[in-house]
C-alpha positions in Angstrom: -63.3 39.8 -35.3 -64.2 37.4 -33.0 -66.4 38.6 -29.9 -63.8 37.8 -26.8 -65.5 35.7 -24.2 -64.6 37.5 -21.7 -63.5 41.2 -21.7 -62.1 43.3 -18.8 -62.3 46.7 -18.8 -60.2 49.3 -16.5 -60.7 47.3 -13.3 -59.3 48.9 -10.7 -58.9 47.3 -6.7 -57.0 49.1 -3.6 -56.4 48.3 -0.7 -54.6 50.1 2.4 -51.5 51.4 1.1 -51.5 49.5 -2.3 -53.0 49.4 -5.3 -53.5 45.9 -6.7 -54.9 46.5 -10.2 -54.7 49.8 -11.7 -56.6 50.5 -14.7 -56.3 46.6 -16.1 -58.2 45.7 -19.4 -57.9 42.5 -21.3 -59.7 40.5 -23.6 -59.8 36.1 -23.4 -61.3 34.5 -27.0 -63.3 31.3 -26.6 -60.7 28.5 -26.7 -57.8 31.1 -26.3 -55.0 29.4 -23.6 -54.6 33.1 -21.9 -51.0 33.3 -19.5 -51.3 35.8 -16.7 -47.9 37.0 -15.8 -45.7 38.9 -12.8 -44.1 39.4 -10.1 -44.9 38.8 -6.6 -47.5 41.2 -5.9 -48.2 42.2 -9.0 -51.6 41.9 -8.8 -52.6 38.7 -10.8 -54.6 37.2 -7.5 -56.4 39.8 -7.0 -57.3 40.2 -10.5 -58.8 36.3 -11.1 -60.3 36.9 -7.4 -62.6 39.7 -9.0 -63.3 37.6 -12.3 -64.0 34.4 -9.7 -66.6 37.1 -7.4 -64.2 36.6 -4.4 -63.4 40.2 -4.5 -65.4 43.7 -5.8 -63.7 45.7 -7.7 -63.8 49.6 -6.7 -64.2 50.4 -10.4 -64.3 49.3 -14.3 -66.5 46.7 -16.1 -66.5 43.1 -16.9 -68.2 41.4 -19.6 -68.7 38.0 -20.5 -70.3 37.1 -24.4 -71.1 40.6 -24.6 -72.8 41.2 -21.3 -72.5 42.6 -18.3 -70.8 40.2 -15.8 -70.3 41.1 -11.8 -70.0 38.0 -9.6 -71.0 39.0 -6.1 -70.1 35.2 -5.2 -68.1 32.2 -6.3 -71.4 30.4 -7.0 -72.4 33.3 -9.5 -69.5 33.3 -11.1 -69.7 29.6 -11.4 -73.1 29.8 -12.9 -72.1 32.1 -15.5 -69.5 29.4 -16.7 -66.0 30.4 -14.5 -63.9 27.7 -12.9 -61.3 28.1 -11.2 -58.8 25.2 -9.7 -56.8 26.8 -6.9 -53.1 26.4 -6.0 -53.9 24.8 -3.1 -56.1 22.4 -3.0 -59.3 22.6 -0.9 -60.0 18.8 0.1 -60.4 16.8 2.6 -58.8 13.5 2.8 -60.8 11.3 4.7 -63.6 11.8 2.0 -63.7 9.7 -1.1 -63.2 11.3 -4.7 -67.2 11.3 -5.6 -67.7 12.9 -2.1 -64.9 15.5 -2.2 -66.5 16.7 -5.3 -70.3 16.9 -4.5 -69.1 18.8 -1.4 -68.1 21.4 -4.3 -71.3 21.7 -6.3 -74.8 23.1 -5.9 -76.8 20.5 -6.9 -75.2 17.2 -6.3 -76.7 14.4 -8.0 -77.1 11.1 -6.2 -73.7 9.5 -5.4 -74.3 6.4 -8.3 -75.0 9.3 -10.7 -72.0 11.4 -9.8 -69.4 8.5 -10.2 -70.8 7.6 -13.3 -70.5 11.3 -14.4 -66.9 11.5 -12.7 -65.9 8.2 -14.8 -67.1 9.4 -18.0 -65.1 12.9 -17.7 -62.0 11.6 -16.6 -62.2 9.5 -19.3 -62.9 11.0 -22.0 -60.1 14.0 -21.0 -57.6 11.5 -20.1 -57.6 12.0 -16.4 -57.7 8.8 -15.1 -59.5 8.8 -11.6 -61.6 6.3 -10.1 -64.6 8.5 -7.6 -64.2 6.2 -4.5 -60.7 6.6 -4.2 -60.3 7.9 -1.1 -58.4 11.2 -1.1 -55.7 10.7 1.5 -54.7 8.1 -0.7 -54.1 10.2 -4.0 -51.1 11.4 -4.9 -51.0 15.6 -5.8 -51.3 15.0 -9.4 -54.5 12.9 -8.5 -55.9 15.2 -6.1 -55.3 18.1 -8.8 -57.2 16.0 -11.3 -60.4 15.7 -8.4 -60.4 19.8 -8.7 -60.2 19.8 -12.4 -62.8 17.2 -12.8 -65.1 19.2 -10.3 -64.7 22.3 -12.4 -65.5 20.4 -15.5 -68.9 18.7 -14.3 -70.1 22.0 -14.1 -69.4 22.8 -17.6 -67.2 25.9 -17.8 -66.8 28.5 -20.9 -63.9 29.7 -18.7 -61.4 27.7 -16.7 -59.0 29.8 -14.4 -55.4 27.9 -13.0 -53.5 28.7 -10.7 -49.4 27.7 -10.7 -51.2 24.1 -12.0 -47.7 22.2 -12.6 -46.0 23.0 -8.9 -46.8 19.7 -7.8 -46.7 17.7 -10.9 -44.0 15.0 -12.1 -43.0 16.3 -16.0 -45.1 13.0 -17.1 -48.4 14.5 -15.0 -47.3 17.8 -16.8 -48.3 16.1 -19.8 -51.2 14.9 -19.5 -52.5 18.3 -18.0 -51.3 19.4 -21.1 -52.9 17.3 -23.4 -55.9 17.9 -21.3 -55.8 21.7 -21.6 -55.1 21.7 -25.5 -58.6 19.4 -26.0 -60.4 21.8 -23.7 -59.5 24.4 -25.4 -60.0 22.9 -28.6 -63.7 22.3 -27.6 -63.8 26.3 -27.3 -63.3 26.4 -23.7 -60.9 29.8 -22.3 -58.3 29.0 -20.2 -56.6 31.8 -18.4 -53.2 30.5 -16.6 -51.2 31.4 -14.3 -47.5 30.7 -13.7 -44.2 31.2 -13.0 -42.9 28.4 -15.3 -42.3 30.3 -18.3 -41.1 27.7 -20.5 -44.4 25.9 -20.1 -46.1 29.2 -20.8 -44.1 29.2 -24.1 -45.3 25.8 -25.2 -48.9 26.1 -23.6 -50.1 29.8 -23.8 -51.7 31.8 -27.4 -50.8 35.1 -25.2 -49.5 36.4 -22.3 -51.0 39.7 -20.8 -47.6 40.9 -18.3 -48.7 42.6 -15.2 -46.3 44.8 -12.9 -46.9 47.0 -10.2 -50.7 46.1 -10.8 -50.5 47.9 -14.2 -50.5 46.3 -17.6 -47.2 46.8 -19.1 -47.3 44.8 -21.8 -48.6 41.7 -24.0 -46.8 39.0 -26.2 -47.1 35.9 -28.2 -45.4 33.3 -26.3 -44.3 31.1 -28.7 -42.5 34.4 -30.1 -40.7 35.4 -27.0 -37.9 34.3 -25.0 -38.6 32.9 -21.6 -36.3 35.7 -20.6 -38.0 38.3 -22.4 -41.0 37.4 -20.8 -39.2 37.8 -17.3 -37.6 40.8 -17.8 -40.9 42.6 -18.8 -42.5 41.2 -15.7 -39.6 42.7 -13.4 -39.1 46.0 -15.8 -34.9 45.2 -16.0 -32.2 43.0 -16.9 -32.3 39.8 -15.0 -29.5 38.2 -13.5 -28.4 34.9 -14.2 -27.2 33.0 -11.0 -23.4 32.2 -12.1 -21.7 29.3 -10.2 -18.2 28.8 -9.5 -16.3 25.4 -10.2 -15.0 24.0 -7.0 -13.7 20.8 -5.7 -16.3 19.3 -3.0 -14.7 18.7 0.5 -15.0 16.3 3.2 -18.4 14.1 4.5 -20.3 16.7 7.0 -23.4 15.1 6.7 -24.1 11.0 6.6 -27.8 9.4 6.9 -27.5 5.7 7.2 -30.5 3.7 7.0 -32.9 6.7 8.4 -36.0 5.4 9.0 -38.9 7.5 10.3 -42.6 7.0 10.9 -45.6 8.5 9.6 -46.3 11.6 11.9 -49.9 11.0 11.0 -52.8 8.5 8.9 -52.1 11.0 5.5 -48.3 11.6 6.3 -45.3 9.6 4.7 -42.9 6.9 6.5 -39.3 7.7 5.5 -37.4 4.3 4.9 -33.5 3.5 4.5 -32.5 6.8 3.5 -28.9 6.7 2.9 -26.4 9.4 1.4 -23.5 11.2 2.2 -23.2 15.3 1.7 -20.2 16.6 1.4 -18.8 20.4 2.2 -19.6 22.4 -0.8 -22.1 20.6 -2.2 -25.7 20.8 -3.6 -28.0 18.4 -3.6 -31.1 18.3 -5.0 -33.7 16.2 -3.9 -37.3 16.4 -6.5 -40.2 14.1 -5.9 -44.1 15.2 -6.4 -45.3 16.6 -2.9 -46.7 14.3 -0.4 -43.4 11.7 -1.1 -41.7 12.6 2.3 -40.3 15.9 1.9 -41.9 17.7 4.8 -41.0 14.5 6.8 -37.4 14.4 5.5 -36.8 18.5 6.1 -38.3 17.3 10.2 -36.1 14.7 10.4 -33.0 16.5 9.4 -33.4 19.4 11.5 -34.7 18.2 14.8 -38.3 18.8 14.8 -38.5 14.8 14.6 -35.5 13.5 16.4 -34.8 10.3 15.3 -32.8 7.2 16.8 -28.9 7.0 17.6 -27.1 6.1 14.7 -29.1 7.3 11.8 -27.5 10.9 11.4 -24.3 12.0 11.9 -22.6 15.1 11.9 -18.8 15.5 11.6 -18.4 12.7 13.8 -21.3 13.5 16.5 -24.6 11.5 16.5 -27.5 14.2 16.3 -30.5 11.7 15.7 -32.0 12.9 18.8 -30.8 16.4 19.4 -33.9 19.2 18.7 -33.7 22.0 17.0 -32.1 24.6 18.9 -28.8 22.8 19.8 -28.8 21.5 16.0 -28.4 24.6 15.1 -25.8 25.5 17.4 -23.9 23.0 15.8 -24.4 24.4 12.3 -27.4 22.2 11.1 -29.6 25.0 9.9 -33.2 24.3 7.9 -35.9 26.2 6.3 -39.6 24.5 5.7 -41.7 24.9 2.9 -44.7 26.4 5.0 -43.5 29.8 5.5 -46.7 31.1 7.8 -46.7 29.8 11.2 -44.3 27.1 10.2 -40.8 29.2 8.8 -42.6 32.5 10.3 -45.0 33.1 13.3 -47.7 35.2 11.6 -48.6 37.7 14.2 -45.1 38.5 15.4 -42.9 41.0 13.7 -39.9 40.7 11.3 -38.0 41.4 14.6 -39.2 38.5 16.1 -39.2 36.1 13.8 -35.4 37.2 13.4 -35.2 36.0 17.6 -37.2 33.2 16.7 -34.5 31.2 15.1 -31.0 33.3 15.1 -31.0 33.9 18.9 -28.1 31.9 19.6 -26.0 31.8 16.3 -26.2 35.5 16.3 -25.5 36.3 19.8 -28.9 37.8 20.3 -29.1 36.9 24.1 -27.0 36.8 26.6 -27.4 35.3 30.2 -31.1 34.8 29.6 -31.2 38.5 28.3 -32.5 38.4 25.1 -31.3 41.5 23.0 -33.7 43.6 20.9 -31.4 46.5 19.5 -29.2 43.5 17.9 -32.0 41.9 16.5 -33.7 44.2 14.9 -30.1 45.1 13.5 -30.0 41.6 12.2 -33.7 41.7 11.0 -33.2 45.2 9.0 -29.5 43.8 7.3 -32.0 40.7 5.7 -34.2 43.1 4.6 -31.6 45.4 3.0 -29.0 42.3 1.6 -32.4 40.4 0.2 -34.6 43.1 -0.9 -37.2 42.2 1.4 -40.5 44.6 0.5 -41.9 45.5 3.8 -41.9 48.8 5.9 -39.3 47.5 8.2 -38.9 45.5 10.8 -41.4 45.8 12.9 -43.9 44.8 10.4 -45.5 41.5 11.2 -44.9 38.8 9.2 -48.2 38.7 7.9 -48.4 41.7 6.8 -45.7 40.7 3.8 -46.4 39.2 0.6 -45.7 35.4 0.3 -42.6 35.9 -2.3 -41.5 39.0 0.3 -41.8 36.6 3.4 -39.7 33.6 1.9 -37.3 36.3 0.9 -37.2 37.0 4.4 -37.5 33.7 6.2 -34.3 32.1 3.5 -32.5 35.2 4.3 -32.9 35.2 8.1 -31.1 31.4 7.6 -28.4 32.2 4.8 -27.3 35.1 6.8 -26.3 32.7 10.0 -23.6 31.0 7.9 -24.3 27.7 8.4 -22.2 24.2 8.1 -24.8 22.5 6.7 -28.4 24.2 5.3 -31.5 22.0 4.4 -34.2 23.8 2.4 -37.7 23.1 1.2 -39.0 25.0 -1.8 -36.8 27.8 -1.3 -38.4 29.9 -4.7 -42.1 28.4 -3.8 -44.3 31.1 -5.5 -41.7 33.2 -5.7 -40.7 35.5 -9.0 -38.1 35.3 -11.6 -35.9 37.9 -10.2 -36.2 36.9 -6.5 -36.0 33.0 -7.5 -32.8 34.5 -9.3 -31.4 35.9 -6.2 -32.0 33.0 -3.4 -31.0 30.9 -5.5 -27.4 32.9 -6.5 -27.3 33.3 -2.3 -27.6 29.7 -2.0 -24.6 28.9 -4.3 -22.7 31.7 -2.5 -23.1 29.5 0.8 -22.3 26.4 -1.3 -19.0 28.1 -2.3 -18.1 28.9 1.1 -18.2 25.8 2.3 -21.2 25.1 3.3 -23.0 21.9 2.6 -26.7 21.8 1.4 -29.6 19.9 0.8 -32.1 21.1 -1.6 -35.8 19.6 -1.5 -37.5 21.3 -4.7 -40.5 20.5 -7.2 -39.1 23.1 -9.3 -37.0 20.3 -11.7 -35.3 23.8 -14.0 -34.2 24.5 -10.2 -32.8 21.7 -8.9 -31.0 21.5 -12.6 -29.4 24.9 -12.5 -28.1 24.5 -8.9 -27.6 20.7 -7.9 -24.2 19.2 -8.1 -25.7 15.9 -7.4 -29.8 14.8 -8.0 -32.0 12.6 -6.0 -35.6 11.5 -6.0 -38.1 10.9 -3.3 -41.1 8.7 -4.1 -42.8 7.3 -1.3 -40.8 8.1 1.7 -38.0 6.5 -0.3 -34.5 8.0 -2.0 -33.1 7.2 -5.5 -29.2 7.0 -5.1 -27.9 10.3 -5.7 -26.2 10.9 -9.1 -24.4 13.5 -11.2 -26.7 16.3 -12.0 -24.8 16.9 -14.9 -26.7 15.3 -18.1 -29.6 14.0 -16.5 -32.7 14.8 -18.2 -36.1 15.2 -17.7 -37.4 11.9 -18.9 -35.3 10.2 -16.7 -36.0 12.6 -13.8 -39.3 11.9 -14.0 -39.1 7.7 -13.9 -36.9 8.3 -10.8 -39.9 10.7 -9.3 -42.2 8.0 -10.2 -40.8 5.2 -8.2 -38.1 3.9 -10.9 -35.9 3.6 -8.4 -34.0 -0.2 -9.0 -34.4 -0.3 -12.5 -31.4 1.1 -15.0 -32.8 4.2 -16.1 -31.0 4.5 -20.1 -29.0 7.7 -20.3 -29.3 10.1 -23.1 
């Protein structure tokens, strides 16, 4: 029997009102690819925060080779051989590669040393990176690569990622991939975190399931059905979304030759855009973030109004219209940043409800804005979308970041629009509730409505697009039939592979 690198041992963490981990134990080989899986709030943050020494926890053990291990700090935790590469990066982009990463260790050597050092690891785990790149520059597969290269200088026995593929083309997927399998090859634990369960399947020796923040249950990936896997994390049968066959209807929606600027020295210029969207349809749009997509979601509804003639709606010009009479029209959107962008944090569900749905839903009147109606309106998204939260008067804040996009997509679905633009609408979000926006977004498709979904969820976009689209570098690939697309080709259209004939399969 192999001793297990690292062993947990009935760690338990509450907090007000919940508790996050009850009674978890596992055990991580040396060179094991370990998946941590569940729901939204299911406690596997909290659980890699206590392994990483971001958080204490109120009791149980950890071990690692056979000792006692209790990071009261990162830097402990990193000294005892834990890395961790977060879901969002922590970088700044004005830096260069080599400066981003000394900024991240104890005892930088001198900047010569470090690039060499930064050359010869991304080169010998195939991660190519040159160290005085300067960040801004990178794309978010590079800028991945700078905090897995960081991690690696410093040696780890462990390497903790979290949701690592969100922002990766399905080429970059492979080579994290490749780079994985040779860490782990070289004995180094890998404990990963995801909601892609097909790349758990092909990745992951074993899966420990968490729910509730209880262990309910372990697997061998390979052995089990994405499905399977889901279902254990939500504890019932999971719903496929179904779609309906329907003839799409007129043009609602036409961008001709939309050109926009860079809001800023790191943002993305939008150039040419051109398409058509008709009533009833879906499109998807995938690209690897930082390509336009936050620029494209502005553009579209009215934060950045842009010149006459660019966008038009059923025959009215609403380039430079904002937001709010946008939406009166029936142009609704949803951005990828749900706190303090889609949500204000301090303000209740109530209010965020005002916030957006004031005039659609007749929540004011004569200046009068009217409270009973909107907390009506806030507490039917709650019920219809299964939002977890005390009710609405809880601030938005106070929800879970599945919970609030449940919330903030709701809050839009439910003010029927004509036409609906969305930006990662399942963005950390779990099977089942990924499952159910994405069935509520069809239902609005079927009705009628007309939408545009912006997604780096490529299984996503698949399962709900009628037609596809790339962005790369504030550029749009001509949309085309989702139907029989595949991922190969996906991905050259994500990667710039815009004018050249892409072969069909």
């Amino acid at each position: 029997m192999i001793q297990p690198l690292l062993s947990l041992n009935s760690l338990t963490k509450a907090y007000p009102g919940v508790v996050a981990n009850d009674d978890v134990s596992l055990r991580i080989a040396p060179g094991e690819v370990h998946a941590l899986l569940g729901e939204n709030g299911a406690g596997k943050s909290t659980l890699v925060k206590m392994i990483y020494g971001l958080v204490k926890p109120d009791s149980g053990q950890m071990q690692m080779h056979g000792k006692a291990f209790a990071p009261a700090q990162p830097r402990a935790a990193r000294a005892a051989g834990v890395g961790m590469v977060f879901q969002h990066f922590s970088l700044f982009d004005a830096m260069t590669v080599a400066e981003n990463i000394a900024l991240g260790m104890e005892n930088a050597p001198k900047m010569n040393d470090l690039s060499a050092q930064i050359s010869a690891v991304s080169e010998a785990y195939g991660l190519p990176l040159s160290p005085d790149r300067i960040v801004g520059d990178l794309s978010a597969g590079e800028r991945q690569r700078v905090e897995i290269i960081r991690c690696l200088l410093q040696d780890p026995k462990l390497l903790i990622m979290d949701e690592p593929t969100s922002v990766l083309t399905p080429q970059e997927v492979e080579i994290l991939f490749k780079t994985l399998r040779k860490l782990s090859a070289e004995g180094t634990a890998i404990l990963y975190i995801s909601h892609k369960l097909e790349e758990i399947r092909s990745l992951c020796n074993t899966a420990t399931i968490l729910r509730l923040g209880k262990v309910v249950g372990t697997c061998t990936p390979r052995e089990t059905t994405a499905r399977a896997m889901a279902e254990m994390m939500v504890g019932k049968l999971l719903q496929t979304p179904q779609r309906a066959e329907q003839e799409t209807g007129d043009v609602v929606l036409r961008l001709t030759g939309l050109n926009v600027a860079a809001p800023n020295a790191f943002g993305m210029a939008l150039r040419d855009i051109s398409l058509d969207l008709r009533a009833g349809e879906v499109l998807g749009i995938g690209g690897v973030a930082g390509n336009g997509q936050d620029e494209l979601l502005a553009a579209l509804s009215g934060e950045r109004p842009v010149a006459r003639g660019m966008i038009d709606y059923q025959g009215t010009d609403i380039g430079p219209l904002g937001p709010t009479p946008r939406r009166q029209l029936g142009v609704l959107a949803a951005p990828e940043e749900r706190m303090g962008h889609a949500a204000a944090p301090d303000m209740s569900l109530t209010e965020n409800a005002m916030l957006t749905a004031a005039q659609r839903m007749e929540l004011e009147s004569g200046g009068f804005l009217n409270w009973p109606a909107a907390t009506r309106f806030a507490a039917s998204v709650i019920e219809r979308f299964d939002v977890r939260t005390p009710g609405p008067k809880a601030a938005a804040r106070s929800l879970s970041g599945g919970n609030l996009q449940k919330f903030v997509i709701g809050r839009e679905v439910m003010q029927n629009p004509a036409v609906f633009i969305v930006n990662q609408p399942t963005w950390g979000v779990d099977a089942s509730a990924a499952a159910a926006i994405r069935q509520a977004l069809l239902d609005l498709a079927h009705n009628g409505a007309a939408l545009i979904v912006i997604s780096q969820d490529l299984d996503e976009l698949m399962e709900i697009s009628d037609r596809f689209a790339a962005l790369n570098e504030g550029r749009l690939s001509a949309p085309r039939p989702a139907r029989g697309i595949t991922i190969e080709e996906i991905g050259l259209l994500m990667g710039g592979a815009h004018g050249m004939e892409v072969a069909h399969g």
